[in-house]
PQR file with spaces between the fields and no chain letter, atoms N, CA, C, O and H, PARSE charges and radii, in Angstrom:
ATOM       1  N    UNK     1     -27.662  -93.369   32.820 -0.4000 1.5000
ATOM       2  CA   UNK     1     -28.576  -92.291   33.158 -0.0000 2.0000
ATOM       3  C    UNK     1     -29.742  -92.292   32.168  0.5500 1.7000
ATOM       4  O    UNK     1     -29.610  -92.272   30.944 -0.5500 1.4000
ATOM       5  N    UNK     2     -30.888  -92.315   32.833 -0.4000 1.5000
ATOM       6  CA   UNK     2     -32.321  -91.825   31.571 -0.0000 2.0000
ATOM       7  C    UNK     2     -32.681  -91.434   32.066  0.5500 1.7000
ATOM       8  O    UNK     2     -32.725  -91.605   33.284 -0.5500 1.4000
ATOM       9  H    UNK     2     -30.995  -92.331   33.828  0.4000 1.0000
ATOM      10  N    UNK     3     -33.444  -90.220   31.079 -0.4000 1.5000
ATOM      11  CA   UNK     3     -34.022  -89.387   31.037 -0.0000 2.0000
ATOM      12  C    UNK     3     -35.575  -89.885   30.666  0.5500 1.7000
ATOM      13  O    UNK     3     -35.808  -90.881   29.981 -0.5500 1.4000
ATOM      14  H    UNK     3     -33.408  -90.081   30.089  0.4000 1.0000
ATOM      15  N    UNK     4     -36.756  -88.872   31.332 -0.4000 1.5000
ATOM      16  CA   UNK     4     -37.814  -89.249   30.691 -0.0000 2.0000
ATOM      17  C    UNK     4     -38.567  -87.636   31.059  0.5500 1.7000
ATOM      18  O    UNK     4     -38.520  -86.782   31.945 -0.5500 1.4000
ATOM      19  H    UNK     4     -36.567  -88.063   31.887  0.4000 1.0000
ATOM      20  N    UNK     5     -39.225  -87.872   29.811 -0.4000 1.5000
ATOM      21  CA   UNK     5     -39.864  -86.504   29.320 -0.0000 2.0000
ATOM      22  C    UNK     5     -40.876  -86.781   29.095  0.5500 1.7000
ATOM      23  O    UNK     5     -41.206  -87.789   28.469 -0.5500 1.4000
ATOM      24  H    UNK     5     -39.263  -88.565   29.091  0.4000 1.0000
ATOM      25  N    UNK     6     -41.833  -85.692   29.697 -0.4000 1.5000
ATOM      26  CA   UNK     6     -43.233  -85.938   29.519 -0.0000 2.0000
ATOM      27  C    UNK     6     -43.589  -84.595   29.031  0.5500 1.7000
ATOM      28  O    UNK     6     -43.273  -83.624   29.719 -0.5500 1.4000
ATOM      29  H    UNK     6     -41.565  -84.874   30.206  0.4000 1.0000
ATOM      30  N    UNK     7     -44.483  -84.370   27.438 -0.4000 1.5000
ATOM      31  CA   UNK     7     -44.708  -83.541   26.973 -0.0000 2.0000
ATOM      32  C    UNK     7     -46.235  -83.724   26.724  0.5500 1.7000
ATOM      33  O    UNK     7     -46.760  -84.836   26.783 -0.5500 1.4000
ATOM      34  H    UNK     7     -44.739  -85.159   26.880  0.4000 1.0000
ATOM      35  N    UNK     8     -47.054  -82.367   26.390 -0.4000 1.5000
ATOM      36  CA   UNK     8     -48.135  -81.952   26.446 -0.0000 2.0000
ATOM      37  C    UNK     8     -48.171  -80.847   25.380  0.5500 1.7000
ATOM      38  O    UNK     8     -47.705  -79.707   25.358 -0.5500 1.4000
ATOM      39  H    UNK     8     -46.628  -81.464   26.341  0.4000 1.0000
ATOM      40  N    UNK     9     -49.064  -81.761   24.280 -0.4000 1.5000
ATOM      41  CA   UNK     9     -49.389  -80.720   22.748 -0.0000 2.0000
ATOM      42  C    UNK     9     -50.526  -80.067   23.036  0.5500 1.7000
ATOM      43  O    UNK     9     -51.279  -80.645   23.819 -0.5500 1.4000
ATOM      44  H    UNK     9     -49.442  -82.686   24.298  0.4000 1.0000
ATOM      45  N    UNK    10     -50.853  -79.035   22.624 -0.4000 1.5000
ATOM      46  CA   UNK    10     -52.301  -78.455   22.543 -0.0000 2.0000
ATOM      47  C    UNK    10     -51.887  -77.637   21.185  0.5500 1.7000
ATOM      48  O    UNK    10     -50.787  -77.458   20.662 -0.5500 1.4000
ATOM      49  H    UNK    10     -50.241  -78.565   21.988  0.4000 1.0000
ATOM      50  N    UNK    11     -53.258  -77.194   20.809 -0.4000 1.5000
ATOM      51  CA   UNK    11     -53.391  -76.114   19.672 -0.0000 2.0000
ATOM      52  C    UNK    11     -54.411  -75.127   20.087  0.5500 1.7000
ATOM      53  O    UNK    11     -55.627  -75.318   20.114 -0.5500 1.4000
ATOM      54  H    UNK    11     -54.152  -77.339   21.234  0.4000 1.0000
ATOM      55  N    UNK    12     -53.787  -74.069   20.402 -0.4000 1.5000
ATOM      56  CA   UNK    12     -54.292  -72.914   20.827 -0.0000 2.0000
ATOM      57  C    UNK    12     -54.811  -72.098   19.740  0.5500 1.7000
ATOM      58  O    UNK    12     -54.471  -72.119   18.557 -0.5500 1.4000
ATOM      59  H    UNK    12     -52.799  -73.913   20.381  0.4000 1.0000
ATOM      60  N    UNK    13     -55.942  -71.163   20.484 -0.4000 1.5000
ATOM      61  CA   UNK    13     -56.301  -70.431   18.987 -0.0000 2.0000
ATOM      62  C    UNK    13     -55.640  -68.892   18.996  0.5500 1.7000
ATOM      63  O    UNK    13     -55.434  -68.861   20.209 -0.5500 1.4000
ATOM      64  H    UNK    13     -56.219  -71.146   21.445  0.4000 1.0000
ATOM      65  N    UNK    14     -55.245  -67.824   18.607 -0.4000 1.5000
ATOM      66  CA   UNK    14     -54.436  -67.064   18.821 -0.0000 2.0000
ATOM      67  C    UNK    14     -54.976  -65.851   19.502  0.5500 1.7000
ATOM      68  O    UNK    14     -54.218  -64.885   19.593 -0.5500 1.4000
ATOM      69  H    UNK    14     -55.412  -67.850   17.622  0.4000 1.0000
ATOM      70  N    UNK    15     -56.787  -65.723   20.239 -0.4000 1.5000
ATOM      71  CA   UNK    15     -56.672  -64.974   21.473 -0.0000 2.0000
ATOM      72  C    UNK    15     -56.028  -65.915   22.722  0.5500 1.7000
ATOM      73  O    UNK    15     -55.721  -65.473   23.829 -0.5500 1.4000
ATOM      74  H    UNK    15     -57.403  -66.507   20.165  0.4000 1.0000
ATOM      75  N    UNK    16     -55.902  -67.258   22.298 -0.4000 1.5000
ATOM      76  CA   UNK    16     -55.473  -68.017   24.038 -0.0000 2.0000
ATOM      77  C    UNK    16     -54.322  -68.281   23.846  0.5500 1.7000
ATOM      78  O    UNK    16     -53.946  -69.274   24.468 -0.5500 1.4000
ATOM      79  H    UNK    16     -56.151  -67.617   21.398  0.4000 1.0000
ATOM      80  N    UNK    17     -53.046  -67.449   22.780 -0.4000 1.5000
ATOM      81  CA   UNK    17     -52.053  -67.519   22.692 -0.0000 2.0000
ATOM      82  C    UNK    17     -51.816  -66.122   23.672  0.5500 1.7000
ATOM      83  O    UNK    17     -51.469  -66.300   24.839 -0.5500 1.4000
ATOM      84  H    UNK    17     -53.352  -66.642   22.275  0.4000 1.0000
ATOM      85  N    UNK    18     -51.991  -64.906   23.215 -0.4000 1.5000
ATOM      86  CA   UNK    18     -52.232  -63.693   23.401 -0.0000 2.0000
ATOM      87  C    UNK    18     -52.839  -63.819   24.970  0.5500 1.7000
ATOM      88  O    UNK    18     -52.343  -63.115   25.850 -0.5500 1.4000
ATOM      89  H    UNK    18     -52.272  -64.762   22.267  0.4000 1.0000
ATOM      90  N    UNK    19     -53.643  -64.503   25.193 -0.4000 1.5000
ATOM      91  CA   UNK    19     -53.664  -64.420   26.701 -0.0000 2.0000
ATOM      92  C    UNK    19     -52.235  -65.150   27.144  0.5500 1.7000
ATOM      93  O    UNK    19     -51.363  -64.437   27.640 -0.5500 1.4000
ATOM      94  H    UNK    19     -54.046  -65.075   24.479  0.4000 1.0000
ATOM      95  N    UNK    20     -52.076  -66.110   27.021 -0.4000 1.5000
ATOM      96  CA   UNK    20     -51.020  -66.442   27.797 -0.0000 2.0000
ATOM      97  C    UNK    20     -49.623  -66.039   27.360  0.5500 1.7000
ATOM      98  O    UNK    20     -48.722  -66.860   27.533 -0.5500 1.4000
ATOM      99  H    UNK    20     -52.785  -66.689   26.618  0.4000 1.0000
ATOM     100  N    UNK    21     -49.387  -65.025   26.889 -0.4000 1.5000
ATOM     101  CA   UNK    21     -48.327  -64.387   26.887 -0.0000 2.0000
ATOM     102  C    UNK    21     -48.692  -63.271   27.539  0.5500 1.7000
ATOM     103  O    UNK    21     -47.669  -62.727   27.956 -0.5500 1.4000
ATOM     104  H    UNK    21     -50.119  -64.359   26.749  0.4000 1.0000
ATOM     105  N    UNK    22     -49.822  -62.566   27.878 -0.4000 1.5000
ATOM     106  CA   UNK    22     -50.218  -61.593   28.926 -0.0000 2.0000
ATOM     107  C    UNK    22     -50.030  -61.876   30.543  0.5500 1.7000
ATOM     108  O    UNK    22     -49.700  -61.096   31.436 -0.5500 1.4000
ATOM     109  H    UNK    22     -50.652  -63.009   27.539  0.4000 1.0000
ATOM     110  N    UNK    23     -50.387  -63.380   30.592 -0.4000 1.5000
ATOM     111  CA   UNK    23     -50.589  -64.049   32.014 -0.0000 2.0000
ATOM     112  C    UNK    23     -49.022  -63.946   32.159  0.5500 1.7000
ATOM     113  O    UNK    23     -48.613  -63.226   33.070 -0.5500 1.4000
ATOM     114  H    UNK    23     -50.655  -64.014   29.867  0.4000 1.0000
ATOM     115  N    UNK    24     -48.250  -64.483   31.490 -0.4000 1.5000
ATOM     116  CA   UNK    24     -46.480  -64.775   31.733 -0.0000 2.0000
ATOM     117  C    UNK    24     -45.714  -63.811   31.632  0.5500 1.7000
ATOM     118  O    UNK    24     -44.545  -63.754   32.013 -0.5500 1.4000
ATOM     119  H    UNK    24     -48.582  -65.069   30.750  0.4000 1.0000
ATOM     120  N    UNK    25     -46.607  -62.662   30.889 -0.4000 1.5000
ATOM     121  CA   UNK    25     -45.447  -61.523   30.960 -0.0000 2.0000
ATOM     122  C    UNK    25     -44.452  -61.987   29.537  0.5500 1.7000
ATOM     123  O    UNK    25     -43.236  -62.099   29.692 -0.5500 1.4000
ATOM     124  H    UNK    25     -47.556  -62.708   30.580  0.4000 1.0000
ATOM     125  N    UNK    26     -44.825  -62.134   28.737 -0.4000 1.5000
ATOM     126  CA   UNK    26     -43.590  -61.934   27.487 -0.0000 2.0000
ATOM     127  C    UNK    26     -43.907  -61.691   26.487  0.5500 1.7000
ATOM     128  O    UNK    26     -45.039  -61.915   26.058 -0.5500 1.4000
ATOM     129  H    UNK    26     -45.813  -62.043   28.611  0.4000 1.0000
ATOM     130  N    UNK    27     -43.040  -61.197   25.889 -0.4000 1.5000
ATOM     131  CA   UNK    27     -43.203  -60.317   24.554 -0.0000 2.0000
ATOM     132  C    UNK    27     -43.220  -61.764   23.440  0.5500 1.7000
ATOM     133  O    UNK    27     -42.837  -62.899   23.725 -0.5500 1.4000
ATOM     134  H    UNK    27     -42.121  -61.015   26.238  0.4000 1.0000
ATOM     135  N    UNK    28     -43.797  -61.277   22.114 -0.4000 1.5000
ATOM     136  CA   UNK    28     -43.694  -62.012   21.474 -0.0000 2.0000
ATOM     137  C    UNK    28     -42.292  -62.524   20.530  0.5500 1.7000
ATOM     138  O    UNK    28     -41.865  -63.552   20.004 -0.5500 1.4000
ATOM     139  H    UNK    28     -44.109  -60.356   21.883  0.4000 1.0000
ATOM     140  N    UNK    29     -41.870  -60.955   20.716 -0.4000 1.5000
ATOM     141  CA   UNK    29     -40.313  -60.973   20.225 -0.0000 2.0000
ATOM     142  C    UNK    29     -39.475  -62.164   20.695  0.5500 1.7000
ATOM     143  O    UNK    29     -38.736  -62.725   19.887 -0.5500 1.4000
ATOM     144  H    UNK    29     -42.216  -60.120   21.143  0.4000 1.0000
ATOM     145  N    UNK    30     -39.547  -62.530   21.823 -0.4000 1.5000
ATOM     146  CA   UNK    30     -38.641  -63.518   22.745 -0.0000 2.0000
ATOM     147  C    UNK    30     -38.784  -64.554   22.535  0.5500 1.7000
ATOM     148  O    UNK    30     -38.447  -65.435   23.326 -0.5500 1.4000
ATOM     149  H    UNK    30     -40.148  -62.075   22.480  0.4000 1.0000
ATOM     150  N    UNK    31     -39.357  -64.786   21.343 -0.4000 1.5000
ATOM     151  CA   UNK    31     -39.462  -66.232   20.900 -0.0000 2.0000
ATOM     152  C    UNK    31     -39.056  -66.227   19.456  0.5500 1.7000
ATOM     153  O    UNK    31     -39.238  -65.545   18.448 -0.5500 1.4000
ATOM     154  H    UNK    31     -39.631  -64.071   20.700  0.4000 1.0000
ATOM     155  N    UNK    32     -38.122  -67.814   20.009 -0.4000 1.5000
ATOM     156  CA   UNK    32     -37.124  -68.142   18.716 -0.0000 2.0000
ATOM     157  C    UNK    32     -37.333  -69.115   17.700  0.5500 1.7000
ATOM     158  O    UNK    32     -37.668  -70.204   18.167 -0.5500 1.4000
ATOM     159  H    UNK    32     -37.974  -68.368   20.828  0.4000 1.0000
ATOM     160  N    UNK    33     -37.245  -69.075   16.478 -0.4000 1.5000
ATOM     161  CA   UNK    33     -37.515  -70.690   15.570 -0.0000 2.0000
ATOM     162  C    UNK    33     -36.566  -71.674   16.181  0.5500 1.7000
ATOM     163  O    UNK    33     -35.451  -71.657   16.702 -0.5500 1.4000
ATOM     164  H    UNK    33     -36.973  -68.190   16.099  0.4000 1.0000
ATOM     165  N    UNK    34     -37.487  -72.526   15.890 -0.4000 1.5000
ATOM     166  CA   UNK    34     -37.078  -74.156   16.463 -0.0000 2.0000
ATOM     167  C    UNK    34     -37.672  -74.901   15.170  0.5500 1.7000
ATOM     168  O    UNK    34     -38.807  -74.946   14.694 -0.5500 1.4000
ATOM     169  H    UNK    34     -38.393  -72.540   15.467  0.4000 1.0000
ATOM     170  N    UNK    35     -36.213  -75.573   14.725 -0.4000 1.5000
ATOM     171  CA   UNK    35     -36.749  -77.163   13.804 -0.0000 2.0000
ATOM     172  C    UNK    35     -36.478  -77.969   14.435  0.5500 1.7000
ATOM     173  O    UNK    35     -35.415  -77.966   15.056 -0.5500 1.4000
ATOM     174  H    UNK    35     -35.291  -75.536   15.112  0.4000 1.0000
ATOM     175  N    UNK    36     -37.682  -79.316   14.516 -0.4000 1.5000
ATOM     176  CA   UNK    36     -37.632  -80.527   15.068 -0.0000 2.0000
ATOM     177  C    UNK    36     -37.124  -81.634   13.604  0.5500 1.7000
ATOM     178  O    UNK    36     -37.595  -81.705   12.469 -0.5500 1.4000
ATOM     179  H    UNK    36     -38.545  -79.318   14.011  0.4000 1.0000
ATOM     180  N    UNK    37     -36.089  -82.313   14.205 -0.4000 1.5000
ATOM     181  CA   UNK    37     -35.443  -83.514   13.042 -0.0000 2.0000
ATOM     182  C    UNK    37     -35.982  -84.774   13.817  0.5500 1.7000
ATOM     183  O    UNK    37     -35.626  -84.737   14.995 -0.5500 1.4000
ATOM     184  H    UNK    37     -35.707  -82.256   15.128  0.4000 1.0000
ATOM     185  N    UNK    38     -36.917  -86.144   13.419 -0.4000 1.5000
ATOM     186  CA   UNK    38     -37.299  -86.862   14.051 -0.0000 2.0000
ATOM     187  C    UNK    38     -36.506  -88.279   13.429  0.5500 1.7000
ATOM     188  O    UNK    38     -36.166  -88.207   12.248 -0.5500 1.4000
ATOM     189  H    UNK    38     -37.206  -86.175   12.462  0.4000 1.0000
ATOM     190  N    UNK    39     -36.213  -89.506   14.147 -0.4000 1.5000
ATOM     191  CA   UNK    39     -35.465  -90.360   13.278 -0.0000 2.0000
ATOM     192  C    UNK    39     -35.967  -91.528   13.684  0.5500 1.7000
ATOM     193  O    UNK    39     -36.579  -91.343   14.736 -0.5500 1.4000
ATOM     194  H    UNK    39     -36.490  -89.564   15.106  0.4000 1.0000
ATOM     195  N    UNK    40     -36.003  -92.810   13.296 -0.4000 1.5000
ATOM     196  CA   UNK    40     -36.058  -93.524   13.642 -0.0000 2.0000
ATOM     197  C    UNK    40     -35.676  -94.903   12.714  0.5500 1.7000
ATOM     198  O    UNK    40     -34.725  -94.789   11.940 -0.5500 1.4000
ATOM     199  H    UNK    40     -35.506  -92.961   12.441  0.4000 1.0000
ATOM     200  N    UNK    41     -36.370  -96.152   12.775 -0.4000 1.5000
ATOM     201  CA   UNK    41     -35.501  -96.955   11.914 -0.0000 2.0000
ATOM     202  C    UNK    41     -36.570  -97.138   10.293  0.5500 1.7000
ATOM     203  O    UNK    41     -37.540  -96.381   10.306 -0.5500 1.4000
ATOM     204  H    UNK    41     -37.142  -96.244   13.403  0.4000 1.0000
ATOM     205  N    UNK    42     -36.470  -97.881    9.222 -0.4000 1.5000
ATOM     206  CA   UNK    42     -37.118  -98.073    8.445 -0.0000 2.0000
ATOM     207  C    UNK    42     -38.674  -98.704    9.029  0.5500 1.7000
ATOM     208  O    UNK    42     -39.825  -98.308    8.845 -0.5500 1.4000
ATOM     209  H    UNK    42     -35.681  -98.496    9.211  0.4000 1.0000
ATOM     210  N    UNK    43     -38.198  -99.677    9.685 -0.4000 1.5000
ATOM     211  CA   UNK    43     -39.715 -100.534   10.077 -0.0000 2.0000
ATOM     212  C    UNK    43     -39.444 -100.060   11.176  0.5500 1.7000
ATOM     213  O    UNK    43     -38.517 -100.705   11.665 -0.5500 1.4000
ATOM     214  H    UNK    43     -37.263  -99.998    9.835  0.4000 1.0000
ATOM     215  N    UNK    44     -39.953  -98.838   12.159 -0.4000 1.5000
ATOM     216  CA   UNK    44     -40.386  -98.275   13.247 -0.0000 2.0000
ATOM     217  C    UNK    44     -40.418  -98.729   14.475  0.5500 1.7000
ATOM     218  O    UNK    44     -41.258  -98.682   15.374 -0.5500 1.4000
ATOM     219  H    UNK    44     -40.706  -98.314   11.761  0.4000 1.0000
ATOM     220  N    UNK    45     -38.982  -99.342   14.330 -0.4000 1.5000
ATOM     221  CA   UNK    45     -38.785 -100.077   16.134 -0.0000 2.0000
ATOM     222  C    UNK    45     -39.069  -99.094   16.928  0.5500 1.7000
ATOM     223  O    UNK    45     -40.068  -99.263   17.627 -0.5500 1.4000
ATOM     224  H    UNK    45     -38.300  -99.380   13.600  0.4000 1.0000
ATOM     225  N    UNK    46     -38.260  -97.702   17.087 -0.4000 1.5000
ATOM     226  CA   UNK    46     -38.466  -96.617   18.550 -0.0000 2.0000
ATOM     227  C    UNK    46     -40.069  -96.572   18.544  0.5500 1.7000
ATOM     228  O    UNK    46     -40.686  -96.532   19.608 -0.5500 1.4000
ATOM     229  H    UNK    46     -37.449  -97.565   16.519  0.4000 1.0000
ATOM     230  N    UNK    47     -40.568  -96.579   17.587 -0.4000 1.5000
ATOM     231  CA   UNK    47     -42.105  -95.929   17.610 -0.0000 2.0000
ATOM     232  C    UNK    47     -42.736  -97.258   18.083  0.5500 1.7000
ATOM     233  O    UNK    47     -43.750  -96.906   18.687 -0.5500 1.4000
ATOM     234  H    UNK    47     -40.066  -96.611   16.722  0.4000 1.0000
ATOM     235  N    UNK    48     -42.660  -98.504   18.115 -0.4000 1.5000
ATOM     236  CA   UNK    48     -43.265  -99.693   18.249 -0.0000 2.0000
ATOM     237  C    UNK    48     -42.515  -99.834   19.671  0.5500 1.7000
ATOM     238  O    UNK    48     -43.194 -100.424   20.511 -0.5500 1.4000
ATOM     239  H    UNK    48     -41.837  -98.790   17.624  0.4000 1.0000
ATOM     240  N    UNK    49     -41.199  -99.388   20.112 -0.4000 1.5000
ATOM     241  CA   UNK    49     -40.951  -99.051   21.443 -0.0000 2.0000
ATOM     242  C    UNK    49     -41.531  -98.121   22.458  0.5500 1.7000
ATOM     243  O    UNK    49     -41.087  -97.736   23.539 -0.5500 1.4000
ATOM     244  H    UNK    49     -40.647  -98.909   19.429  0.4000 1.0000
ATOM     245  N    UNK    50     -42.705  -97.849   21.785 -0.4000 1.5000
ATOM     246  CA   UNK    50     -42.731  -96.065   22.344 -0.0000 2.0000
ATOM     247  C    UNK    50     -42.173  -95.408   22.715  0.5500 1.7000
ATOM     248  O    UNK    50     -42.473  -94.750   23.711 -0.5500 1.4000
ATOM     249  H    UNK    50     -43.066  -98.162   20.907  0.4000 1.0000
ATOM     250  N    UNK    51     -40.844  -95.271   21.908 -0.4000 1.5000
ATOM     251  CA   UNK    51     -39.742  -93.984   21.934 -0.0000 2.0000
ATOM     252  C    UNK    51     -40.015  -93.381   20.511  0.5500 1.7000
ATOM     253  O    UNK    51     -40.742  -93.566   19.535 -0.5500 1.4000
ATOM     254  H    UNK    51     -40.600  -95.805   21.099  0.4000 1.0000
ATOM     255  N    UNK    52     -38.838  -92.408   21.032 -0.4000 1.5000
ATOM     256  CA   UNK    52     -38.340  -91.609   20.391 -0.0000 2.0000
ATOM     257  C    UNK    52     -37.384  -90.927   20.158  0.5500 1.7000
ATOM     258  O    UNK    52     -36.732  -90.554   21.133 -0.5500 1.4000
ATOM     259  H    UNK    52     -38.247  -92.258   21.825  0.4000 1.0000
ATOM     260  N    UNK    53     -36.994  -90.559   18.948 -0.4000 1.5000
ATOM     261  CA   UNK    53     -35.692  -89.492   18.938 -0.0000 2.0000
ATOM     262  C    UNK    53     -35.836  -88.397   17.906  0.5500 1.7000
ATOM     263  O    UNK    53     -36.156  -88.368   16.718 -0.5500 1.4000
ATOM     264  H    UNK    53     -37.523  -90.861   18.156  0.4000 1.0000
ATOM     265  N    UNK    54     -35.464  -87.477   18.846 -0.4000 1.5000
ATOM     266  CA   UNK    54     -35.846  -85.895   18.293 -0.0000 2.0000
ATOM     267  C    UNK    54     -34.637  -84.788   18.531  0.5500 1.7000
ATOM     268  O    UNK    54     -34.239  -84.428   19.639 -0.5500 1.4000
ATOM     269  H    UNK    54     -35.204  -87.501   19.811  0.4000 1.0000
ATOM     270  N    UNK    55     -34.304  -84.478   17.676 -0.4000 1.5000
ATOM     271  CA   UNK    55     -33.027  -83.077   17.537 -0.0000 2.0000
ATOM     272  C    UNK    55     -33.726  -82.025   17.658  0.5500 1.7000
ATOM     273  O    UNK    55     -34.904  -82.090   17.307 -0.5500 1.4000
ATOM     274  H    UNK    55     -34.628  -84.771   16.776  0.4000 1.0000
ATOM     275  N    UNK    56     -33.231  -80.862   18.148 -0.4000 1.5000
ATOM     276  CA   UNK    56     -34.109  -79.884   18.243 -0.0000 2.0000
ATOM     277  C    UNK    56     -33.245  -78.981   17.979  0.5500 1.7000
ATOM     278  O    UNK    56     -32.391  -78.688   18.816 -0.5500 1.4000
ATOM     279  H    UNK    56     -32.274  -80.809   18.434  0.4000 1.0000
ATOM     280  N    UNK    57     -33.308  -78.386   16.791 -0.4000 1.5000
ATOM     281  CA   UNK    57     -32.181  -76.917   16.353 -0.0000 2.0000
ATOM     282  C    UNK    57     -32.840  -75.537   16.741  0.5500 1.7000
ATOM     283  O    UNK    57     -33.737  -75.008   16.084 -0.5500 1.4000
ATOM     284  H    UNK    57     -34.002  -78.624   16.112  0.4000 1.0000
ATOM     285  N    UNK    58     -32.431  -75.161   17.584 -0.4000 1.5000
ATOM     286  CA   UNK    58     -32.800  -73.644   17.891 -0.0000 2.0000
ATOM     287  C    UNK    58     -32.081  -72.425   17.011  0.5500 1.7000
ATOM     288  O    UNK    58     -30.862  -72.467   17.183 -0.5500 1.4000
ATOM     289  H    UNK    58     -31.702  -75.591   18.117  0.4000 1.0000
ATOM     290  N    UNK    59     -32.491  -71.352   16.119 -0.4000 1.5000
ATOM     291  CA   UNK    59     -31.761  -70.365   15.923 -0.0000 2.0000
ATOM     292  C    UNK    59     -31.903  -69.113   16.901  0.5500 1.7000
ATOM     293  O    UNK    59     -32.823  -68.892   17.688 -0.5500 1.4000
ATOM     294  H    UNK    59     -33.480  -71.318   15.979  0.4000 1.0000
ATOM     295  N    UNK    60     -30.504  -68.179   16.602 -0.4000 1.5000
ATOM     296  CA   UNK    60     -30.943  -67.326   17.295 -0.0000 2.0000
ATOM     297  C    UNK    60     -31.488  -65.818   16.410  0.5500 1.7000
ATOM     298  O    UNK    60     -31.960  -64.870   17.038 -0.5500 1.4000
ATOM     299  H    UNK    60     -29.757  -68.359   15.963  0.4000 1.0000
């Protein structure tokens, strides 16, 4: 089975954060910390693969 993920970074400035938590309806409360752990090898095979591997720890 694979998986493939297609992600999309932006950097918002914090009235076009504030809008789009108006447009979606959510509080700001409802959002949780997230650490990203990234790994790969010494000489950067996944990255010279264009992969990746990423852990993603959510608290609550």
């Amino acid at each position: 089975m694979q998986e493939i993920e297609i992600e999309f970074k932006n950097i918002l400035t914090k009235q076009e954060f504030d809008t789009l938590l108006q447009w979606f309806q959510i509080k700001s409360e409802q959002f949780q910390p997230q650490t990203n752990y990234y790994f790969d090898t010494e000489d950067y095979l996944l990255k010279k693969n264009e992969s990746a591997l990423r852990i993603k720890k959510k608290r609550p």
